[in-house]
C-alpha positions as CSV (number, residue, x, y, z in Angstrom):
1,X,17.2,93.2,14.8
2,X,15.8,93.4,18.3
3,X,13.5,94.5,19.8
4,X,13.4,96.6,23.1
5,X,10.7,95.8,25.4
6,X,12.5,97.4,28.6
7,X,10.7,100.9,28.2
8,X,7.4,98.9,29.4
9,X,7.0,99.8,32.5
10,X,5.0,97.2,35.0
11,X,3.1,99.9,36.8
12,X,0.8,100.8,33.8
13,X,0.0,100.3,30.3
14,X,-1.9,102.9,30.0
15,X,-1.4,106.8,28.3
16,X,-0.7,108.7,30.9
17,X,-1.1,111.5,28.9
18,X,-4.3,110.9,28.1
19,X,-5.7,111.4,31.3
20,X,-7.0,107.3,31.4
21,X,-5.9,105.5,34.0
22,X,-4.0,102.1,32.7
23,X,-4.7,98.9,33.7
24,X,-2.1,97.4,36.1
25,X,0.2,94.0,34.8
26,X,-1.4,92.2,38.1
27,X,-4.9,92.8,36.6
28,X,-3.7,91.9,33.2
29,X,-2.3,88.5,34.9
30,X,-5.8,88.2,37.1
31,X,-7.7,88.0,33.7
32,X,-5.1,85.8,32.0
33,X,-5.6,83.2,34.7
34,X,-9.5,82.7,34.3
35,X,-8.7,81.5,31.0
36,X,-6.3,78.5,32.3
37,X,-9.1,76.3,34.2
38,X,-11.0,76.6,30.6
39,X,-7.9,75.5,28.7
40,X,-7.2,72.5,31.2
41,X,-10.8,71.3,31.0
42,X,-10.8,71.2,27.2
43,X,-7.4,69.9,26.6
44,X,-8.6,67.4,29.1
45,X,-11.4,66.4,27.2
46,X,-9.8,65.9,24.1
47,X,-7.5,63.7,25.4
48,X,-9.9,61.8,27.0
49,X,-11.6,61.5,23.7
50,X,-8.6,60.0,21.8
51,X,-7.8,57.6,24.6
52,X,-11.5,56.5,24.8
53,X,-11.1,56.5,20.8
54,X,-8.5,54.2,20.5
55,X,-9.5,51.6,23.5
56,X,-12.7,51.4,22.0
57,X,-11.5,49.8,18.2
58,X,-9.0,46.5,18.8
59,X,-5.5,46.7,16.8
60,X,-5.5,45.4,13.4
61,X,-3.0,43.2,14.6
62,X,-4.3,41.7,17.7
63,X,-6.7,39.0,17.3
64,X,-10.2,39.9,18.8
65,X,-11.5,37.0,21.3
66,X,-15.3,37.0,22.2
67,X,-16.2,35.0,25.3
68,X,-19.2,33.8,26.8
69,X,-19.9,33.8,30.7
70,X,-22.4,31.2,31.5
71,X,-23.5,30.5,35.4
72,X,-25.5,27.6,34.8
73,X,-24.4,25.3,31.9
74,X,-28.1,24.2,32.2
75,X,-29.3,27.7,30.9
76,X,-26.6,28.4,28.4
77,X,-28.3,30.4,25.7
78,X,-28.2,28.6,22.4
79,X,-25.8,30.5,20.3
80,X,-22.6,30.0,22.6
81,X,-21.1,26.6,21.3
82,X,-18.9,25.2,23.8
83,X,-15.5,23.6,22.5
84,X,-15.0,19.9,23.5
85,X,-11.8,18.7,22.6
86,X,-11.8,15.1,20.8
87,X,-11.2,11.9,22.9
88,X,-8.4,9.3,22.6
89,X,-10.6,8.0,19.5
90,X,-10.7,11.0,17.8
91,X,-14.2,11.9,18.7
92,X,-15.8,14.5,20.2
93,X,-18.2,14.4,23.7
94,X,-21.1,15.6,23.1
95,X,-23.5,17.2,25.6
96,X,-26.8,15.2,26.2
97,X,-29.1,18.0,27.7
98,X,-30.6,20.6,25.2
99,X,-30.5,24.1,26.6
100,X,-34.3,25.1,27.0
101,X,-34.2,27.5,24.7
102,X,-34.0,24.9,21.8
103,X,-37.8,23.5,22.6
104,X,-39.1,27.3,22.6
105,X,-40.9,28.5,19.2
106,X,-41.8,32.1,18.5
107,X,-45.3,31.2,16.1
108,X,-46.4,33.8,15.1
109,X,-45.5,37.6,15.7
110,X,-46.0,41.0,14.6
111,X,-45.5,44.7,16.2
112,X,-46.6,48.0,15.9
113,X,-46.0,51.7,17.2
114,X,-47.0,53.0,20.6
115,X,-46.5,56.2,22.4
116,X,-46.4,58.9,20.0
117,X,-45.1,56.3,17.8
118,X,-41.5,56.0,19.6
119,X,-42.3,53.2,21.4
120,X,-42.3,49.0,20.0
121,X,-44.8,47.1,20.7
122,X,-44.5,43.1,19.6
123,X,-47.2,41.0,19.9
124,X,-46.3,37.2,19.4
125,X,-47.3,33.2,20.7
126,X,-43.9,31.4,22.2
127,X,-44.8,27.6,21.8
128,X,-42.9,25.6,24.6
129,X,-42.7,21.7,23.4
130,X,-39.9,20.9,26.2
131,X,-41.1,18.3,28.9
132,X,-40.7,21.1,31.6
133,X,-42.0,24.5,32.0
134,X,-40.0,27.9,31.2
135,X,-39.2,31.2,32.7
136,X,-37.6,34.3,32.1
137,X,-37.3,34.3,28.1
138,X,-35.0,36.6,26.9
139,X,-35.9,37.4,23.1
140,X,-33.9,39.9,20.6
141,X,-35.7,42.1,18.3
142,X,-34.2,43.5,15.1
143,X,-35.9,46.7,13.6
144,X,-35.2,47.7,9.9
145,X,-35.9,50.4,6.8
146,X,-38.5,49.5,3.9
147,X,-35.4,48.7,2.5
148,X,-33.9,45.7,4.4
149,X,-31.0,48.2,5.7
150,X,-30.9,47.2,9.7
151,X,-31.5,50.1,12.1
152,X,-31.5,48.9,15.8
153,X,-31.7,46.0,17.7
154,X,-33.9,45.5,21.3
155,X,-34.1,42.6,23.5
156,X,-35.9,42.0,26.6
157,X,-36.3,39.6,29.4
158,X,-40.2,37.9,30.2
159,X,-40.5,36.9,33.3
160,X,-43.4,35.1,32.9
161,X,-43.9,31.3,33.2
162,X,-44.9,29.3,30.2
163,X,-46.1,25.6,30.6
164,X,-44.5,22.7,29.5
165,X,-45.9,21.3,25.9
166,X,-48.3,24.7,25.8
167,X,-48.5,28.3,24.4
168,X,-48.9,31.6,25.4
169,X,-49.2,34.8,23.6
170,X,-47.8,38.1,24.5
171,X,-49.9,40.6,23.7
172,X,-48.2,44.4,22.9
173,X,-45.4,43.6,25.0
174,X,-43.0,46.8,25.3
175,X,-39.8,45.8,23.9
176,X,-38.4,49.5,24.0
177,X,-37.8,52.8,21.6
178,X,-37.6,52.4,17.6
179,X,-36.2,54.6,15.1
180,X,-39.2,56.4,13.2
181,X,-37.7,54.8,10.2
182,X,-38.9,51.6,11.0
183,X,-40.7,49.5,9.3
184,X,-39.8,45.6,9.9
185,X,-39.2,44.1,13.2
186,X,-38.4,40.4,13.9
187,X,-37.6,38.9,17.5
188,X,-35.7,35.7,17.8
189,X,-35.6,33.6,21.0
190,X,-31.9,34.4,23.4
191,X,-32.2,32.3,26.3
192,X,-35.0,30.7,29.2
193,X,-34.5,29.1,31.9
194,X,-36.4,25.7,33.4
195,X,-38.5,25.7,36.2
């Protein structure tokens, strides 16, 4: 079985017959190549999007490492925990300074909607008991359903100055955008730094 396209001719596809004139192969090919730039973009894209896909999630295989990048050892934020290995006696060193975040308190705290009801605002007292003053407090605030189910997390950085052995509230302090599902909100204390 074959089939015989030689009887095409190039010039025209059209009935001559008819009386319509036929559309040319170069005009067919003209049209056939707006669609190509189309193609490319969205085979492009979908590549990029399995690519992007898989670097994002690790291997079940490979282990996953998390690692913290501290400037100052001094303003080390008080969840990293920094390995020492044990001594000749089978103890470990351990570090004499606290970080400053350890002497901060959050007292008391509570937030509630702004703009439109979009917006968080938190209102709490930070009680500083260190023997030297703090600045820029970074705090964390995590926003959940009625439920307990979490919805998002915010954090910001106050670059305000709180004495030493004092306290200062924050009043309405803009932490950023909540889910209108929200209903609990706590912040926690990240990281200061001394004076």
């Amino acid at each position: 079985m074959s089939i015989e396209l030689s009887r095409i001719e190039l010039t025209g596809l059209g009935d001559g017959a008819s009386g319509r004139p036929g559309k040319s192969a170069a005009e067919y090919l003209k049209s056939g190549y707006l669609w190509l730039p189309a193609a490319a973009l969205i085979a492009g894209m979908a590549a990029w999007a399995l690519v992007a896909g898989y670097a994002s999630k690790p291997a079940e295989s490979e282990p996953v490492l998390a690692a913290a990048v501290v400037a100052d050892p001094a303003v080390a934020p008080a969840s990293v925990v920094a390995y020492n290995p044990p001594t000749a006696g089978g103890e470990a060193i351990v570090p004499e300074e606290t970080a400053p975040v350890d002497g901060l308190k959050i007292s008391s705290q509570y937030w509630r909607r702004g703009g439109l009801g979009s917006k968080a605002l938190v209102t709490f007292t930070l009680r500083n008991t260190n023997d030297y003053a703090v600045k820029d407090i970074a705090i964390s605030c995590a926003f959940s359903r009625r439920d307990g189910s979490h919805l998002t997390d915010r954090s910001r950085v106050i670059h305000d100055i709180v004495n030493k052995r004092s306290r200062k509230t924050f009043a309405r302090l803009l932490v950023g955008f909540v889910n209108v599902n929200a209903s609990k909100g706590k912040c926690s204390l990240v990281a200061a730094r001394p004076v």
